[in-house]
C-alpha positions as CSV (number, residue, x, y, z in Angstrom):
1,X,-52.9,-3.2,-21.5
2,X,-51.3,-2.9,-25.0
3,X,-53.3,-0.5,-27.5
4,X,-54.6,-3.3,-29.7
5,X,-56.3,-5.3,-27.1
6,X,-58.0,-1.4,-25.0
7,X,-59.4,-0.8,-29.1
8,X,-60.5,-4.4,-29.4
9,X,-62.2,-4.1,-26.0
10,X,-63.8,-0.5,-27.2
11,X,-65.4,-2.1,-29.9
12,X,-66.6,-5.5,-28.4
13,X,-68.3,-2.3,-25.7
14,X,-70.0,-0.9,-28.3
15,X,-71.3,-3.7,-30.4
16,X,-73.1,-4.6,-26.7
17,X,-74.4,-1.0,-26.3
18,X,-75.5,-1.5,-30.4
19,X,-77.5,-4.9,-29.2
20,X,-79.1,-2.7,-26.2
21,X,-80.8,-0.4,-28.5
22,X,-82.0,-2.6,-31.1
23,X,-83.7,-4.7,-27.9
24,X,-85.1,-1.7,-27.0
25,X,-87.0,-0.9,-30.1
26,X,-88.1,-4.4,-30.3
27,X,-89.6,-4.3,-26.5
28,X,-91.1,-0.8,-27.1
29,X,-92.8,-1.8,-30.4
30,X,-94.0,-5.2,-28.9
31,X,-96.4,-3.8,-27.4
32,X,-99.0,-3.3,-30.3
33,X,-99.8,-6.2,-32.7
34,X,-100.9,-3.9,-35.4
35,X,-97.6,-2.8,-36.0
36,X,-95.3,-5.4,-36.7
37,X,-94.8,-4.7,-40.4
38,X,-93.6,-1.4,-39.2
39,X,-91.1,-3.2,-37.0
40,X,-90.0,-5.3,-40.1
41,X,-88.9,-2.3,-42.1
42,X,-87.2,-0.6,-39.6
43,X,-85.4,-3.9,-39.3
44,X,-85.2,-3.5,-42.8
45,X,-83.4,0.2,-41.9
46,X,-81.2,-0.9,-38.8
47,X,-79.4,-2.4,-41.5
48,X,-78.4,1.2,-43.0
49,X,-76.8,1.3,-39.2
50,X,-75.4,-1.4,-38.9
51,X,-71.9,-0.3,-38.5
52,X,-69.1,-2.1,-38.5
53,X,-66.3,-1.7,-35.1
54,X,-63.6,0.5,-35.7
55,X,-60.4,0.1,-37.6
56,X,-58.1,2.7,-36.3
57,X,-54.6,2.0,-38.0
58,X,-51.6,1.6,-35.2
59,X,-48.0,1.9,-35.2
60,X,-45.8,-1.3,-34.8
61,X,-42.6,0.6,-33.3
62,X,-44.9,2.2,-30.5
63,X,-44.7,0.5,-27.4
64,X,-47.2,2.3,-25.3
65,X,-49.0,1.4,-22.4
66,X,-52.4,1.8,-21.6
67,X,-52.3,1.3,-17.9
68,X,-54.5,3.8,-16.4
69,X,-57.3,2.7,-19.0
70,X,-58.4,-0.6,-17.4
71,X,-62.3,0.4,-17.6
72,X,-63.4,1.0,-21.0
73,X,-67.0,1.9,-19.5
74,X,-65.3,5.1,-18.3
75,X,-64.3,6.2,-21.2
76,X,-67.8,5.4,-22.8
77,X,-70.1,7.0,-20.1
78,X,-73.1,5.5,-21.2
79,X,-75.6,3.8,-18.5
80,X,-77.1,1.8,-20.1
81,X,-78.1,-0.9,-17.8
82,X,-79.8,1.7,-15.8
83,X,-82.4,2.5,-18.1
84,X,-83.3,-1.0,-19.5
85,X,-84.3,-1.7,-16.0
86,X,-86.5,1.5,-16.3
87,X,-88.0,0.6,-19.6
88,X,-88.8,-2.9,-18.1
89,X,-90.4,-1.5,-15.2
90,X,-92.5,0.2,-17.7
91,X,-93.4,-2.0,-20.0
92,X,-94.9,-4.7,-16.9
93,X,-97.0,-1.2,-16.1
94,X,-98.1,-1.1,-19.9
95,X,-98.9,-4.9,-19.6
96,X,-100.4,-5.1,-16.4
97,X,-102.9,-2.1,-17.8
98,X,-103.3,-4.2,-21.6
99,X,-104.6,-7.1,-19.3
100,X,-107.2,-4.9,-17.4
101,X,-107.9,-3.6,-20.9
102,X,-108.7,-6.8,-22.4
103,X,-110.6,-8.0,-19.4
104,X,-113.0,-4.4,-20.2
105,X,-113.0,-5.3,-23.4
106,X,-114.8,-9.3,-22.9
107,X,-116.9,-7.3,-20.3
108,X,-118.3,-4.9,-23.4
109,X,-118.5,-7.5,-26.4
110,X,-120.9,-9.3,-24.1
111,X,-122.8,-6.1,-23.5
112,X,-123.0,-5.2,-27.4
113,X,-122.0,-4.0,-30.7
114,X,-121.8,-0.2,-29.7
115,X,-119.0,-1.3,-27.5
116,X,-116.7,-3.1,-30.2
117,X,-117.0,1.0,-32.2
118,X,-115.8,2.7,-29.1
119,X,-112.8,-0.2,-28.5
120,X,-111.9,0.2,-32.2
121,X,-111.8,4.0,-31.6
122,X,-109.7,3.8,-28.2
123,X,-107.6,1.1,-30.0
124,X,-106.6,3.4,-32.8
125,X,-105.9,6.5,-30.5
126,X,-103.3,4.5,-28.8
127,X,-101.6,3.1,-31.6
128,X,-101.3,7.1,-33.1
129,X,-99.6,7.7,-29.4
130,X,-97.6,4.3,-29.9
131,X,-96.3,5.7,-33.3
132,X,-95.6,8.9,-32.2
133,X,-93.3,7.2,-29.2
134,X,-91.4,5.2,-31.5
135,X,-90.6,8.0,-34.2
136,X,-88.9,9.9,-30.9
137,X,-87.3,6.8,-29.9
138,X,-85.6,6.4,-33.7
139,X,-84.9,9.6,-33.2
140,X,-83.1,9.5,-30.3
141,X,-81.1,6.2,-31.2
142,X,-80.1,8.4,-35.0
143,X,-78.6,10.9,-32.4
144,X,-76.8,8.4,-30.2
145,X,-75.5,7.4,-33.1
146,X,-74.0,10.4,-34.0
147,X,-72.5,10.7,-30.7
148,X,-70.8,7.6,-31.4
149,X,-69.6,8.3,-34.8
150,X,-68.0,12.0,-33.2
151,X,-66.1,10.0,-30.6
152,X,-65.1,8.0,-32.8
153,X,-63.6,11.0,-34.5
154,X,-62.7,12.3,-31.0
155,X,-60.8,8.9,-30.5
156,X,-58.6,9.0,-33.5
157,X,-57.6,12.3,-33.0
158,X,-56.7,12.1,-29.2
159,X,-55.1,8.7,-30.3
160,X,-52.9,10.5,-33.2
161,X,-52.1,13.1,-30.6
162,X,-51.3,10.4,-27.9
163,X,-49.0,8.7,-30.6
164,X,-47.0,11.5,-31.2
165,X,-46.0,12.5,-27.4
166,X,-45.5,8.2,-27.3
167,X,-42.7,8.8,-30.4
168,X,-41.6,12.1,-28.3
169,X,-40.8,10.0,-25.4
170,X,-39.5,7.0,-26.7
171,X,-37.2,9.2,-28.3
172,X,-36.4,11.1,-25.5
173,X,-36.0,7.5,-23.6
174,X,-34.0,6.6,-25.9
175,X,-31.7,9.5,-25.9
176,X,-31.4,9.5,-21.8
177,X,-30.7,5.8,-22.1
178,X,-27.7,6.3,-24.4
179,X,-26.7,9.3,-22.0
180,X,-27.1,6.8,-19.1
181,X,-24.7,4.6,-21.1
182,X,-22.7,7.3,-22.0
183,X,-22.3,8.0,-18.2
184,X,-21.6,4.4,-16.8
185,X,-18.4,3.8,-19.6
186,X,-17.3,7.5,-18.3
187,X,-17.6,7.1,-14.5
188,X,-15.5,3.6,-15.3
189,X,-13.2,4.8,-17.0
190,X,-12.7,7.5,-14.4
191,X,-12.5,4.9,-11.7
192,X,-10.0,2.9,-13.7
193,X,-7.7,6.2,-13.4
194,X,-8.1,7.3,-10.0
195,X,-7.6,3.5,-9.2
196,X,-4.6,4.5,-11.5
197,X,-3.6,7.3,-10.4
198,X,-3.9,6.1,-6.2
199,X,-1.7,3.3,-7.4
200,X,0.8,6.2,-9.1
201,X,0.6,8.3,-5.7
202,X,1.3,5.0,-3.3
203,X,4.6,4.3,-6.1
204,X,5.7,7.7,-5.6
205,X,5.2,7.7,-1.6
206,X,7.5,4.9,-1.0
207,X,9.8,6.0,-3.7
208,X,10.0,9.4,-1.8
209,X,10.7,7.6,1.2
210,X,13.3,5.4,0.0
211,X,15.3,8.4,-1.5
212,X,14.6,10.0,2.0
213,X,16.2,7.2,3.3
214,X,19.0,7.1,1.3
215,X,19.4,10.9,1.5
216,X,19.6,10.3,5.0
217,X,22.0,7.6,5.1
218,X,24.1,10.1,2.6
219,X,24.0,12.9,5.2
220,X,25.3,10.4,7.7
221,X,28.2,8.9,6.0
222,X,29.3,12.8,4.8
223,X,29.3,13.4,8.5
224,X,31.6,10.8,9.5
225,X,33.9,11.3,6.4
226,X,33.7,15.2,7.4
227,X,34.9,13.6,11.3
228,X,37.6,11.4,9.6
229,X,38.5,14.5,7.2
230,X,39.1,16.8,9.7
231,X,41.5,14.2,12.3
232,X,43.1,13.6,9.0
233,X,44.0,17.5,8.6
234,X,45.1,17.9,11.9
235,X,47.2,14.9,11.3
236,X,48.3,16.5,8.5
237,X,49.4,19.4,9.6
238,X,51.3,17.4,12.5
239,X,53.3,16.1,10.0
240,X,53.7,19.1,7.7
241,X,55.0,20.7,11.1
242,X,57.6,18.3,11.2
243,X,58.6,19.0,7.7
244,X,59.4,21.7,7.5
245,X,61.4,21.2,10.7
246,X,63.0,18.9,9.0
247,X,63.4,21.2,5.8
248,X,64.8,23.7,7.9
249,X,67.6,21.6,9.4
250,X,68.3,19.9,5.8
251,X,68.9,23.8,5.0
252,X,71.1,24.9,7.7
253,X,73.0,21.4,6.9
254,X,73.3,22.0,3.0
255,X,74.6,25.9,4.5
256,X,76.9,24.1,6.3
257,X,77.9,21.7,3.6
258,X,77.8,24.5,1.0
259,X,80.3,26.3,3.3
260,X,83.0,24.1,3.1
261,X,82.3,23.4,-0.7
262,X,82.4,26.6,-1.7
263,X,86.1,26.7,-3.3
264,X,85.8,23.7,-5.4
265,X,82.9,23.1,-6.8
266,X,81.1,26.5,-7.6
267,X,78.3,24.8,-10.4
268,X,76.9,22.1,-8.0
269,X,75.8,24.7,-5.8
270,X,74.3,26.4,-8.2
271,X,72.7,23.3,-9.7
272,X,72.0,22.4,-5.9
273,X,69.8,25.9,-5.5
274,X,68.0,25.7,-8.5
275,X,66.7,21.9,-7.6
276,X,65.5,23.5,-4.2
277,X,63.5,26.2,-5.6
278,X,61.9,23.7,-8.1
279,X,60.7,21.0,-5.3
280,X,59.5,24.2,-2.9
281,X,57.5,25.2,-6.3
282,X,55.5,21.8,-6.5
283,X,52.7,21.6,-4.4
284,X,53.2,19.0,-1.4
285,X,49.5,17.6,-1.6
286,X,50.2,17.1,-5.2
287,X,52.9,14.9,-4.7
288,X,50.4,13.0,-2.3
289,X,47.5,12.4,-4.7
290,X,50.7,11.2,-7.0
291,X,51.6,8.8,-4.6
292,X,48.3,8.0,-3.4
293,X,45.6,7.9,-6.6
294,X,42.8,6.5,-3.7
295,X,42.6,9.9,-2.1
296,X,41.9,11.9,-5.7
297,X,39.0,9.4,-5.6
298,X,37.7,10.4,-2.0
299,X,38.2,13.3,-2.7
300,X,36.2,13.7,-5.9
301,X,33.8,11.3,-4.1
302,X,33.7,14.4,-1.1
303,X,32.9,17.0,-4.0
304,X,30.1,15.1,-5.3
305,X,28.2,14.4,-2.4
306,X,28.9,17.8,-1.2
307,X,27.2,19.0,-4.7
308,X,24.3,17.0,-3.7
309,X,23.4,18.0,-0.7
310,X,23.7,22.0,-2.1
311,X,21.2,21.1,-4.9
312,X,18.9,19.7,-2.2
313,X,19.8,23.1,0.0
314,X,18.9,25.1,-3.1
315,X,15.7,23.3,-4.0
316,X,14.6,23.7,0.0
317,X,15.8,26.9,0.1
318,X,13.1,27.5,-3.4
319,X,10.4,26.1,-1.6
320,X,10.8,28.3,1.7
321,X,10.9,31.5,-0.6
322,X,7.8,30.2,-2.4
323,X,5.9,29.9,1.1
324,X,7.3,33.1,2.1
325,X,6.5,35.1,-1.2
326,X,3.0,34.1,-0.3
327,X,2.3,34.8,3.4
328,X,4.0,38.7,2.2
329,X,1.5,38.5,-0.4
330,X,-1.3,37.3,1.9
331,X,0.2,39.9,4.3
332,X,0.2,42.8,1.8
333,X,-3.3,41.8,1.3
334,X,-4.5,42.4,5.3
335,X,-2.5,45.1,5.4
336,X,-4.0,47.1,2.5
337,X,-7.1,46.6,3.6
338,X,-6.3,47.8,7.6
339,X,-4.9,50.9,5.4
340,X,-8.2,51.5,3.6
341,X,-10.0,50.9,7.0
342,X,-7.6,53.7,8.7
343,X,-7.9,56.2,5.6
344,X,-11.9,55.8,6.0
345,X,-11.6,56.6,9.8
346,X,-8.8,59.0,9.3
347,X,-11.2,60.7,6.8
348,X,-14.1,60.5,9.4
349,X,-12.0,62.3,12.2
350,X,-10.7,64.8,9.7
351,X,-15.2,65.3,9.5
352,X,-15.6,65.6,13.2
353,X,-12.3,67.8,13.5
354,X,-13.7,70.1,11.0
355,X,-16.9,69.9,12.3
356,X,-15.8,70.4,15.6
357,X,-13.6,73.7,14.8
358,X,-16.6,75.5,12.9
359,X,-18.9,74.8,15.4
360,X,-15.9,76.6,18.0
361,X,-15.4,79.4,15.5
362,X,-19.5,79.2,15.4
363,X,-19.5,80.1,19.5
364,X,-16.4,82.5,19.0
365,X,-18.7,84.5,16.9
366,X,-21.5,84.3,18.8
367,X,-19.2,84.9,22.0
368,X,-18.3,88.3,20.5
369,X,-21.3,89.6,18.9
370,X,-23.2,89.2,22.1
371,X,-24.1,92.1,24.1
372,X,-23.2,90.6,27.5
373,X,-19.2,90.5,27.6
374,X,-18.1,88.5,30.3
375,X,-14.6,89.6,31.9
376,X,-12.8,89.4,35.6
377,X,-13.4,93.4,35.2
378,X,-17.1,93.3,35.8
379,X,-17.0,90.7,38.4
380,X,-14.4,92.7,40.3
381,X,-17.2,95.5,40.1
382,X,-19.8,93.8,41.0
383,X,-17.7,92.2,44.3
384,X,-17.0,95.9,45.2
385,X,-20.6,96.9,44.6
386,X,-21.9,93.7,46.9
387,X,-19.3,94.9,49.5
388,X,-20.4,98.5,49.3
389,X,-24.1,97.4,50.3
390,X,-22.8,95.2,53.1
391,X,-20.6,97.8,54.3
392,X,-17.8,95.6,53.8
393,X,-14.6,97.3,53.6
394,X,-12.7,95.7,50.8
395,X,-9.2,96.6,51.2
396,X,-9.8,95.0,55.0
397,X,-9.5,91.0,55.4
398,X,-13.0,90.4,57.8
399,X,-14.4,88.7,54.6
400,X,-11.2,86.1,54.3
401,X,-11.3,85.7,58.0
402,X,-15.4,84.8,58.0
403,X,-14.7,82.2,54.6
404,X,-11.9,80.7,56.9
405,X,-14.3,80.3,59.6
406,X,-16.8,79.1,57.4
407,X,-14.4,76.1,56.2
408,X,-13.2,75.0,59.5
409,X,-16.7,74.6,60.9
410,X,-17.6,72.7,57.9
411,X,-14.3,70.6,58.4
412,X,-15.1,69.9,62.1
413,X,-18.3,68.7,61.5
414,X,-16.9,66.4,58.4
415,X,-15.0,65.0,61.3
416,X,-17.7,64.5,63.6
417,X,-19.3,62.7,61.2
418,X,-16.3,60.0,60.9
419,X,-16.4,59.8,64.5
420,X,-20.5,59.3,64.3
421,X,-20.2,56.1,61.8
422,X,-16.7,54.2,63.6
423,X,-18.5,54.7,67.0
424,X,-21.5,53.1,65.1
425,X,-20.2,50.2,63.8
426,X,-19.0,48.7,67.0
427,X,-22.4,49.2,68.7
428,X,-24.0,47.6,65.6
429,X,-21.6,44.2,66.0
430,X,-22.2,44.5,70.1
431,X,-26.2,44.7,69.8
432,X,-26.3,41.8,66.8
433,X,-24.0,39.4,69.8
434,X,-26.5,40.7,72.7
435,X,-29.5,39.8,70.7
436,X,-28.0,35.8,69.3
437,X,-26.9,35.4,73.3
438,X,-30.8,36.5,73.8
439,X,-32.2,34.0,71.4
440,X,-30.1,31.0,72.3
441,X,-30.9,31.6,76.0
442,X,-34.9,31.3,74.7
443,X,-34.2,28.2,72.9
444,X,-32.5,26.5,75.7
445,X,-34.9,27.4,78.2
446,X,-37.4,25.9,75.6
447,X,-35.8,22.5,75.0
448,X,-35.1,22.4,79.4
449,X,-39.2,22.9,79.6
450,X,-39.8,20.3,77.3
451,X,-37.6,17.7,78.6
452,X,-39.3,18.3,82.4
453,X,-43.0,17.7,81.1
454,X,-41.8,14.8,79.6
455,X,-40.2,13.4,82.1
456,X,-43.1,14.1,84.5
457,X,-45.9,12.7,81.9
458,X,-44.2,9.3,81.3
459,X,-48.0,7.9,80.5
460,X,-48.7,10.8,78.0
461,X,-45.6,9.5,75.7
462,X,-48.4,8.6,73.1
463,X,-50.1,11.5,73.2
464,X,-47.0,13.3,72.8
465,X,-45.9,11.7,69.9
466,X,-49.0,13.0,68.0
467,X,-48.6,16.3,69.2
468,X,-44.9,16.5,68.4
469,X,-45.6,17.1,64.5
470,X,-48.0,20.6,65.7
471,X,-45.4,21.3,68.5
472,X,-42.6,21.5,65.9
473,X,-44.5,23.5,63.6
474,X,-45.2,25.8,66.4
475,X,-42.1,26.1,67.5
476,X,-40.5,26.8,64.2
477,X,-42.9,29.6,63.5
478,X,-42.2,31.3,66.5
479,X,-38.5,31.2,66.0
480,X,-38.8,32.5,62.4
481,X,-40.5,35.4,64.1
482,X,-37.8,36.0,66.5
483,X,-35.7,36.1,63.3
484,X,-37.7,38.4,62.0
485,X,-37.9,40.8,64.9
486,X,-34.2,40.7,65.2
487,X,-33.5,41.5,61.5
488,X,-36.3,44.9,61.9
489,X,-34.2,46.0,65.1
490,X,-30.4,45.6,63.0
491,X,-32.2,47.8,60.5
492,X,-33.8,50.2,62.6
C-alpha cells in the first residue's frame, strides 16, 4: 500500500466517523418536536466543524511501503458502530415510552382541562432534561473533535519522523547496493585471475616437465658420450703406448745413424737435435685437434653440458641446504625448549636437594642435642647386664650354642612344612578323580534304571513323555547338587 492511497483511505475513515456523529445528534434531537429550531442552528454551527480531510505534504523520491498498515480502523480505534446500535436500542425504548405517553395523554384530555396543565408541566420538564442531554452530547462531539485534530498532529509528526528513517534507509540501500556491485565486478575480476593464473600454473607444469624431459634425455646422452670417451682414452693410450715405442726405436736408429755420420756432417746433427726437442715440446693432443677440428667441437660440446649439469647440482644442492637450515632451526627450537624444561627441573631438584640436606643437618642437630645417645657402648652394657641377671656367663658360648639351636629347629619345621603342602597336592588331585569316578558311576546307574522301567512300561510311553520335562528338571537339580557338594568337600 503506497502512502498516498493509506492517507486517502485515513481520510475517506474519517469523513464516515464525521457522518456518524452528525446522525447522532439528529436521532437524539428527534425526539422532541419543540426543538427543531434548535437543531437548525446547530446545523447552522456543524458548519464551523466542518473540516476538510487532511493534506499532509509527501515526498516524491520516497518509495515507502506501508504494508503492515492494511487496516486503517486500527490505527483510528474508534467503535463506532458499537454504540449507534446502543443509541438505537435506546431511542426504540424512548419511542416505545412516547407512544404509552401519548396514549395517557388522549386518556386525560377526555377526562378534563386540569389534565392538559399537568401534561404541559411534564412536557416542559422533559424537554429541560432533553436540552441538558444534548448540550453534553455537543460537548462530547467538540472533544472528539479535538482528539482528531491532536492525531492529526500526532500523524504528521510520526509521518515526518517515519520519512526520515525512509531517506536513512534508502540511502543506506542504496549504499549496500553499490557495495553489492562493488563486490560482484571484484569477485569477477578475481575469478578472471585465478582462472588466469590456473592457466599460468598448468603452462608452467608441462613446461617443467618437458625441461625434465629434456634434462633427462641430456643426462643420458652425457652418459653414453662419457662410455664412448672413456674406450676412446684407453684407445688412446694403446696407441700413445705404441708411440713412443716407436719414438724410442726411431731414437736408438737416429743414434745409430748419428754414429756413423758423426765425421762429416757435424751441423745436421745439431740441426737434427734441435728439431727433436721442438716436436717433443708440442703437445701430441694439440696436433690432433689440428688435424681433427670435429673433436675441439665435442669437446667444447663435453664442457658445456658438463657446465650444465653443475649449475643444476648447485641449484639442488641450494635447495637441500635451504631444507636443512630449517629443520636445524626447527630443531634448535625443540631443543631450547627441552633445555628450559631441564633447567626448571634441574632447579626443582637443586629445591628438594637443599631441602633434603637441611632437613638431615635438622636431625644431626637434634641427634646430638638429645639426651639419649645411642652407641654399640651401651648396648654392650646392657647385653652384659641382661646376662648378669640370667647368670649367663658371657665370655662362655651356651648363648651361641642355644641361638644355633633355636635356628635349626625353626629350619626343620620350615621343611616340614614343604613336605606338608607337596604331600598335599597329590591327595587333592587323587580325591577330585575319586569323587568324578563317584559321580559318573551315579549317572550311569541313573540312565541303566531308566532304560529298565521303560522297557518294562511299554504302555506308559505316553505318560512318560509328559513326565520327561519334570524328570529332567529333577534330575538336573539333583546333579547341580552333587556339584555343589563336591566343590564344598575340594575346599574343605
Amino acid at each position: 500500500m503506497d502512502e498516498d492511497e493509506f492517507y486517502l483511505n485515513l481520510e475517506q475513515y474519517i469523513e464516515e466517523s464525521k457522518k456518524r456523529i452528525v446522525d447522532k445528534e439528529r436521532l437524539i434531537i428527534s425526539e422532541n418536536d419543540e426543538e427543531t429550531p434548535a437543531l437548525d442552528k446547530k446545523k447552522t454551527n456543524s458548519d464551523f466543524y466542518d473540516y476538510k480531510g487532511l493534506v499532509i505534504l509527501t515526498d516524491d523520491d520516497s518509495e515507502n511501503e506501508y504494508e503492515n498498515c492494511k487496516n486503517i480502523k486500527e490505527i483510528v480505534s474508534i467503535n463506532d458502530d458499537k454504540e449507534m446500535e446502543q443509541i438505537r436500542k435506546v431511542l426504540e425504548i424512548q419511542k416505545e415510552i412516547k407512544n404509552r405517553k401519548k396514549d395517557e395523554e388522549a386518556n386525560i384530555s377526555k377526562k378534563g382541562p386540569c389534565t392538559n396543565r399537568m401534561r404541559n408541566k411534564n412536557n416542559i420538564i422533559q424537554n429541560k432534561k432533553t436540552s441538558k442531554k444534548n448540550k453534553e452530547d455537543i460537548k462530547k462531539f467538540i472533544n472528539l473533535e479535538k482528539e482528531i485534530i491532536i492525531t492529526k498532529t500526532l500523524m504528521r509528526k510520526k509521518k515526518e519522523k517515519i520519512d526520515n528513517i525512509y531517506k536513512y534507509i534508502n540511502k543506506k540501500e542504496k549504499i549496500i547496493k553499490n557495495l553489492s556491485k562493488n563486490m560482484i565486478k571484484e569477485s569477477e575480476k578475481y575469478q578472471e585471475l585465478l582462472v588466469e593464473n590456473f592457466k599460468k600454473t598448468e603452462n608452467l607444469i608441462q613446461k617443467f616437465e618437458e625441461i625434465n624431459a629434456r634434462k633427462k634425455k641430456k643426462k643420458e646422452m652425457v652418459q653414453l658420450l662419457n662410455i664412448e670417451m672413456s674406450k676412446l682414452n684407453v684407445e688412446l693410450e694403446k696407441k700413445e703406448d705404441k708411440i713412443k715405442e716407436l719414438d724410442k726405436y726411431k731414437e736408438f736408429l737416429n743414434k745409430l745413424a748419428s754414429s756413423n755420420k758423426n765425421d762429416d756432417n757435424p751441423s745436421t746433427d745439431e740441426i737434427i737435435i734441435k728439431t727433436d726437442e721442438k716436436e717433443k715440446n708440442f703437445s701430441k693432443n694439440m696436433e690432433k685437434y689440428i688435424k681433427n677440428s670435429q673433436l675441439l667441437i665435442d669437446h667444447f660440446n663435453l664442457l658445456e653440458e658438463e657446465h650444465l649439469q653443475l649449475i643444476d647440482d648447485t641449484q639442488n644442492a641450494e635447495y637441500i641446504l635451504e631444507e636443512y637450515e630449517k629443520k636445524l632451526q626447527d630443531k634448535k627450537n625443540k631443543y631450547e625448549t627441552k633445555n628450559k624444561e631441564m633447567d626448571y627441573k634441574i632447579t626443582e631438584i637443586n629445591n628438594y636437594i637443599k631441602e633434603y640436606i637441611d632437613k638431615i643437618s635438622y636431625y644431626d642437630n637434634v641427634t646430638k642435642n638429645s639426651k639419649y645417645n645411642i652407641t654399640f657402648t651401651n648396648i654392650n652394657n646392657k647385653i652384659d647386664y641382661i646376662c648378669t641377671q640370667l647368670s649367663y656367663d658371657i665370655n662362655t658360648n651356651d648363648i651361641m650354642k642355644k641361638f644355633q639351636i633355636l635356628e635349626n629347629k625353626i629350619y626343620s619345621y620350615i621343611t616340614t612344612l614343604n613336605k606338608y603342602t607337596e604331600e598335599n597336592k597329590h591327595l587333592i588331585y587323587e580325591y577330585q578323580r575319586e569323587r568324578e569316578k563317584e559321580r559318573r558311576k551315579q549317572m550311569r546307574f541313573e540312565i541303566n534304571l531308566d532304560r529298565k522301567r521303560d522297557k518294562q512300561n511299554p504302555n506308559n510311553k505316553k505318560s512318560n513323555n509328559k513326565n520327561a520335562n519334570g524328570n529332567l528338571k529333577d534330575k538336573k537339580e539333583k546333579r547341580e547338587s552333587i556339584y555343589t557338594l563336591f566343590e564344598k568337600d575340594i575346599f574343605k
